[in-house]
C-alpha positions as CSV (number, residue, x, y, z in Angstrom):
1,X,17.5,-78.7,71.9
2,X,13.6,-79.4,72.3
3,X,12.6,-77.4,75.3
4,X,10.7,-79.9,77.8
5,X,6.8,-80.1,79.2
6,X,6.8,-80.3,83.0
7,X,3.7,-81.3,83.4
8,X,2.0,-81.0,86.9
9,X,-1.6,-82.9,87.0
10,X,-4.2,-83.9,89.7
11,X,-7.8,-83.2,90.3
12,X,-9.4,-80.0,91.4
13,X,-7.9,-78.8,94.6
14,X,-5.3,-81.5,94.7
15,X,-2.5,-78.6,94.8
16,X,-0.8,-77.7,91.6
17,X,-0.9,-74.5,91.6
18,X,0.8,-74.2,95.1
19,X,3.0,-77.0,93.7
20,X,4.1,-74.6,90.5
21,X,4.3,-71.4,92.6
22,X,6.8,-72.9,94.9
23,X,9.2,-74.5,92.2
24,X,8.8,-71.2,90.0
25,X,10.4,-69.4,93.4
26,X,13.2,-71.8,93.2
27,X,13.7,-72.2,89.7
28,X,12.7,-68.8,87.8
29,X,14.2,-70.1,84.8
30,X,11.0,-72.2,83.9
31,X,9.0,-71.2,81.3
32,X,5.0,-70.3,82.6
33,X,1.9,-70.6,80.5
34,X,-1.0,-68.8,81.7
35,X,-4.2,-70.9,81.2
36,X,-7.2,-70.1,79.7
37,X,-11.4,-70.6,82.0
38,X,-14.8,-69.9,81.3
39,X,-14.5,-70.0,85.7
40,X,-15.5,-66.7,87.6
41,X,-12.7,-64.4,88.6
42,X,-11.9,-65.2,92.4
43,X,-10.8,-62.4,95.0
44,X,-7.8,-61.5,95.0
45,X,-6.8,-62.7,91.1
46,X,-6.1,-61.1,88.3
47,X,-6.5,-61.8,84.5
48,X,-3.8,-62.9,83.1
49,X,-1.2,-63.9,86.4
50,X,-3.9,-66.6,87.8
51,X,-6.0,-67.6,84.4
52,X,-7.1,-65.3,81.7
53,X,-10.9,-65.3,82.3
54,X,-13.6,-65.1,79.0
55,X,-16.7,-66.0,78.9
56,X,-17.7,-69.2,77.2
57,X,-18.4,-68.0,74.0
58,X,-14.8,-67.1,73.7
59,X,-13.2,-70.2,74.7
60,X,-15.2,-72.2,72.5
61,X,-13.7,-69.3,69.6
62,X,-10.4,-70.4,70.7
63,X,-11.2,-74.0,70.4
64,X,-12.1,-73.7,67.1
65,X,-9.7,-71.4,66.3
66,X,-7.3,-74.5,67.0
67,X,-5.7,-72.2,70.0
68,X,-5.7,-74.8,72.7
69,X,-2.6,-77.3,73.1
70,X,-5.2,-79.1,75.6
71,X,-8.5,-78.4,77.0
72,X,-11.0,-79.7,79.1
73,X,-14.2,-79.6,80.8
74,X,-14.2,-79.3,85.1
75,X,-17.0,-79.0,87.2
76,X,-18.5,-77.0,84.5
77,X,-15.9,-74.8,83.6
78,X,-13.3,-75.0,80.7
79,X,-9.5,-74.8,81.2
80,X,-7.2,-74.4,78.7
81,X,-3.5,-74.1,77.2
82,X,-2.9,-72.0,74.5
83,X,-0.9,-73.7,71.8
84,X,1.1,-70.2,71.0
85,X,2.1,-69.2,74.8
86,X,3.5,-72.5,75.0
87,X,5.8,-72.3,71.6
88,X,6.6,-68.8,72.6
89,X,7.9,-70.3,76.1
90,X,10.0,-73.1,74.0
91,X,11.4,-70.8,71.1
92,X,13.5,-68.5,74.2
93,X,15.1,-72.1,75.1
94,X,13.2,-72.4,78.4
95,X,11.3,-75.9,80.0
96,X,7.6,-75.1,80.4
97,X,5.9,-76.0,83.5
98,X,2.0,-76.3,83.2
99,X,-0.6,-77.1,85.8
100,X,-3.4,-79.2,84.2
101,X,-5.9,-82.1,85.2
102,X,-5.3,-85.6,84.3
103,X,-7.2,-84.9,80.8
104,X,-4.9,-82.3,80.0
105,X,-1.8,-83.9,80.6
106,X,-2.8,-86.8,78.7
107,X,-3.8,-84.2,75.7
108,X,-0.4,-82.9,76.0
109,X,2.0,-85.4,75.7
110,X,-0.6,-87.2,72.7
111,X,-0.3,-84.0,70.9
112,X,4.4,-83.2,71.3
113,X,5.3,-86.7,71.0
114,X,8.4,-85.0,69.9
115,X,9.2,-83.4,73.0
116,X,10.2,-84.5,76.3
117,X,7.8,-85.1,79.3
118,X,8.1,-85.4,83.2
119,X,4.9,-85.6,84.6
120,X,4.4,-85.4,88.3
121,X,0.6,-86.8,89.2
122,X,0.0,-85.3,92.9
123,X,-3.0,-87.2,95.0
124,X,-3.1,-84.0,97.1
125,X,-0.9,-81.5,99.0
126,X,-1.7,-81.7,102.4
């Protein structure tokens, strides 16, 4: 069986990643892709938990490298998921949750028609 794309989506600041934190606590069974940003490193984060930071340069390697499931431009910075993390997550059997804007989920399920989607859409946590 086809693992499935979770796929949590809203606009900056709208809460996904405290969203995915919360449900990975309950349910550590869920596959995790660590996206890619050309945004600068905030205290207290580290590269490769929060994001893996590189530079612009880089990303824009990566894209046309073909590396990116999905990517997108936000308030001047590039987010990204990386096509390989995301097979790797699917060929140990595991669901994949990924926390991405409206552009990426929409990039997502374009590009795995094959596989299944829930996508939750969150206004904002408050």
């Amino acid at each position: 069986m086809l693992g499935r794309f979770i796929i949590i989506s809203s606009p900056s600041g709208g809460g996904k990643g405290t969203l995915i934190k919360e449900v990975r606590g309950i349910m550590p069974e869920l596959g995790y892709s660590v996206s890619y940003t050309t945004r600068s490193q905030r205290f207290g984060e580290e590269d490769g938990r929060e994001y893996h930071f590189v530079s612009r340069d880089e990303f824009r390697d990566l894209i046309e490298k073909g590396e990116f499931l999905e990517y997108a431009e936000v308030h001047g910075n590039l987010y990204g998921t990386s096509m390989r993390a995301s097979e790797k997550v699917f060929q140990t059997g595991k669901d994949l949750i990924v926390e991405v804007d409206v552009q990426g989920a929409v990039q997502i399920m374009e590009k795995t028609r094959r596989r299944e989607h829930q996508h939750l859409y969150l206004a904002a946590i408050i």
